[in-house]
C-alpha positions as CSV (number, residue, x, y, z in Angstrom):
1,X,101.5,-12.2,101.5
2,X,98.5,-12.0,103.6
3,X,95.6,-10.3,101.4
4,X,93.1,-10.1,104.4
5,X,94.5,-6.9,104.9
6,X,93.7,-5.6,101.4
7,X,90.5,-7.1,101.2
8,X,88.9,-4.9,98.6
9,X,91.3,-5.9,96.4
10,X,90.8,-9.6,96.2
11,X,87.9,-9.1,93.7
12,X,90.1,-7.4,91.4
13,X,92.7,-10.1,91.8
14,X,90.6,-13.1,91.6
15,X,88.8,-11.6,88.6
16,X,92.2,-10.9,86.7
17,X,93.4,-14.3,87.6
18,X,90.6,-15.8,86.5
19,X,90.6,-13.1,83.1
20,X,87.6,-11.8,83.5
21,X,88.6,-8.1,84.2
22,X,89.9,-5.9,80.9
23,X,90.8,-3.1,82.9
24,X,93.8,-2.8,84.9
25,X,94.8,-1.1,88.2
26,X,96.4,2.0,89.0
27,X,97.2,2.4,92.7
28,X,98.1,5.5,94.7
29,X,98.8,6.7,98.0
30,X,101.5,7.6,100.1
31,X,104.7,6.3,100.4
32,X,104.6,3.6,102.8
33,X,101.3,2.4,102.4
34,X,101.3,-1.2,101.0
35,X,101.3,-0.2,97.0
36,X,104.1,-2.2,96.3
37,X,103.5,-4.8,98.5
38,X,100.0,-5.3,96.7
39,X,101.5,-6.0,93.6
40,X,104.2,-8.3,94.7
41,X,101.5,-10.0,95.7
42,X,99.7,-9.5,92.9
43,X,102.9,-10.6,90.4
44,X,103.0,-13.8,92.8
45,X,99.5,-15.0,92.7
46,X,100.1,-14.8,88.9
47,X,103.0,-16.9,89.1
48,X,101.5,-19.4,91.4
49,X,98.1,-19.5,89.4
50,X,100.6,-19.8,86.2
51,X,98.0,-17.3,84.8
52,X,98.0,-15.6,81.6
53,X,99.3,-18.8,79.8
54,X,100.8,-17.7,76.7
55,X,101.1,-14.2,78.0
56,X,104.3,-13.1,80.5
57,X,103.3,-11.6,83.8
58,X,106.5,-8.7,84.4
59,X,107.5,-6.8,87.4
60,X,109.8,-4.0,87.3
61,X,110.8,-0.9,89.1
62,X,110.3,2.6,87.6
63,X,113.6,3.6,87.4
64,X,115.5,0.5,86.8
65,X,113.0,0.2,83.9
66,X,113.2,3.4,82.9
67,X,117.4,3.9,82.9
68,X,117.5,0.2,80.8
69,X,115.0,1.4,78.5
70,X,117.2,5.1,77.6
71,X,119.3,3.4,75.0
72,X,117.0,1.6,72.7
73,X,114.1,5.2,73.3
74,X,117.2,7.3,72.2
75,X,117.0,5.2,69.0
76,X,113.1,5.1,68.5
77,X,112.4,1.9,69.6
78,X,111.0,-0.2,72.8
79,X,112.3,-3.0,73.2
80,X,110.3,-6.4,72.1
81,X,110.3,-7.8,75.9
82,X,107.9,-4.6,76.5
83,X,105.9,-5.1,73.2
84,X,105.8,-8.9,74.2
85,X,104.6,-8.2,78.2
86,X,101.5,-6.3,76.9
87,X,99.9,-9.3,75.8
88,X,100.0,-10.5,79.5
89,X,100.7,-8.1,82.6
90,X,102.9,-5.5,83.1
91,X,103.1,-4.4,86.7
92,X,105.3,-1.3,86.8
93,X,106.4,-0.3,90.6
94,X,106.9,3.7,91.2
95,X,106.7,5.7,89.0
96,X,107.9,9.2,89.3
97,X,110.3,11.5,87.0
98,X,113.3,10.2,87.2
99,X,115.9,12.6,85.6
100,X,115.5,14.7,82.1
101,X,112.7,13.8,79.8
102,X,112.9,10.7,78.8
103,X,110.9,9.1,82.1
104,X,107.7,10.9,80.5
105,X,108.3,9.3,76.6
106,X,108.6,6.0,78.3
107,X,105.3,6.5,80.4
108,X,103.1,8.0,77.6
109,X,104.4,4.8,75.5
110,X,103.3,2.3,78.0
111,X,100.1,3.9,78.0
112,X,99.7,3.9,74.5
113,X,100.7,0.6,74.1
114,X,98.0,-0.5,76.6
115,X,95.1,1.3,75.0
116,X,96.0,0.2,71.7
117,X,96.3,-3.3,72.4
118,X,93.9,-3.6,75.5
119,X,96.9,-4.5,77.7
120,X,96.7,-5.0,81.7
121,X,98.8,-3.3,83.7
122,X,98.9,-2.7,87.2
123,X,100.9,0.6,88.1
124,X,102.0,2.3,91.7
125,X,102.6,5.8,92.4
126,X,102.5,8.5,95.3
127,X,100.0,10.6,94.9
128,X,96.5,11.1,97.0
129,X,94.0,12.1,93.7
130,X,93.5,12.3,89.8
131,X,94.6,16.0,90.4
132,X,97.9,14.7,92.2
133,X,98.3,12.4,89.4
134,X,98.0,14.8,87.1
135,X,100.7,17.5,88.5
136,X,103.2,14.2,89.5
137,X,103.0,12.6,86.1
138,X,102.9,16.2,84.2
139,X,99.7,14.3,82.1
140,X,97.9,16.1,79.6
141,X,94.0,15.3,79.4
142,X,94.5,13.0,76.6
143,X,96.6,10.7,78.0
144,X,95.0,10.9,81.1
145,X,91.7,9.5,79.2
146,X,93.6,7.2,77.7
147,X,94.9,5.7,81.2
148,X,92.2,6.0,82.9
149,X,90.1,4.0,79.9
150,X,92.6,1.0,80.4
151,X,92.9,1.1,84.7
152,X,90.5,1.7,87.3
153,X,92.4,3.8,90.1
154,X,92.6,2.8,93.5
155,X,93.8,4.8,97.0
156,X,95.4,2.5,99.3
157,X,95.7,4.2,102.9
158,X,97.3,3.8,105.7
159,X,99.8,4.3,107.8
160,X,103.5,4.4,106.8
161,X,104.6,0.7,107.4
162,X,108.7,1.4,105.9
163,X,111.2,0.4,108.2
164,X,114.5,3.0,108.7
């Protein structure tokens, strides 16, 4: 991972590393950009650093998250490995709706569980603005304060680096 070309971000990085930041990072841009590979860069520095001792650093995918986190929301409850993760960082990759309803209870959740216990989290997602955001993530303005209280947001741009 090569963080000269994401420069602006180092701060950020160095300064969570180092815990000195409370807030956590929301990025956004296009698909293609580099938003992922930020935070597996991110989620590796962590690992390397051995940051956060005491406190688990977790990576996951939207909707693998999301489709392994149906049975136990069905019932009421997040699991303890979530609960657990907030007293560390939770970098979430993606997210988007991802089919019926329950993609939006896990989401509102999250961010509940991050202003509540002062949680960091770094999340992903394609959109361009706070309005984009907004229609994307369906987010009434009380949980958007409450996100945007916890993370700072960030546009990566660029051009579309996917291959296929």
């Amino acid at each position: 991972f090569d963080w000269a070309v994401k420069e602006p971000l180092r701060k950020f990085v160095v300064d969570l590393l180092l815990g000195k930041s409370k807030k956590g990072l929301l990025l956004i841009g296009d698909p293609g950009v580099g938003k992922t590979h930020i935070m597996v860069g991110v989620f590796k520095a962590f690992l390397e650093k051995e940051a956060l001792v005491g406190g688990d650093v977790m990576f996951v995918k939207w909707t693998e998250f999301v489709q392994e986190l149906q049975k136990d929301l069905s019932q009421g409850v997040i699991p303890e490995k979530v609960l657990e993760s907030m007293a560390g960082l939770l970098l979430v990759d993606d997210i988007r709706q991802v089919g019926g309803r329950v993609w939006m209870d896990v989401l509102k959740r999250l961010i509940e569980l991050m202003y509540d216990r002062e949680g960091l989290g770094i999340f992903s997602t394609n959109a361009n603005t706070v309005e984009d955001l907004v229609r994307v993530w369906s987010l009434e303005d009380y949980w958007l304060s409450r996100l945007l209280s916890r993370m700072d947001i960030v546009h990566v741009k660029g051009r579309d680096r996917r291959v296929g």
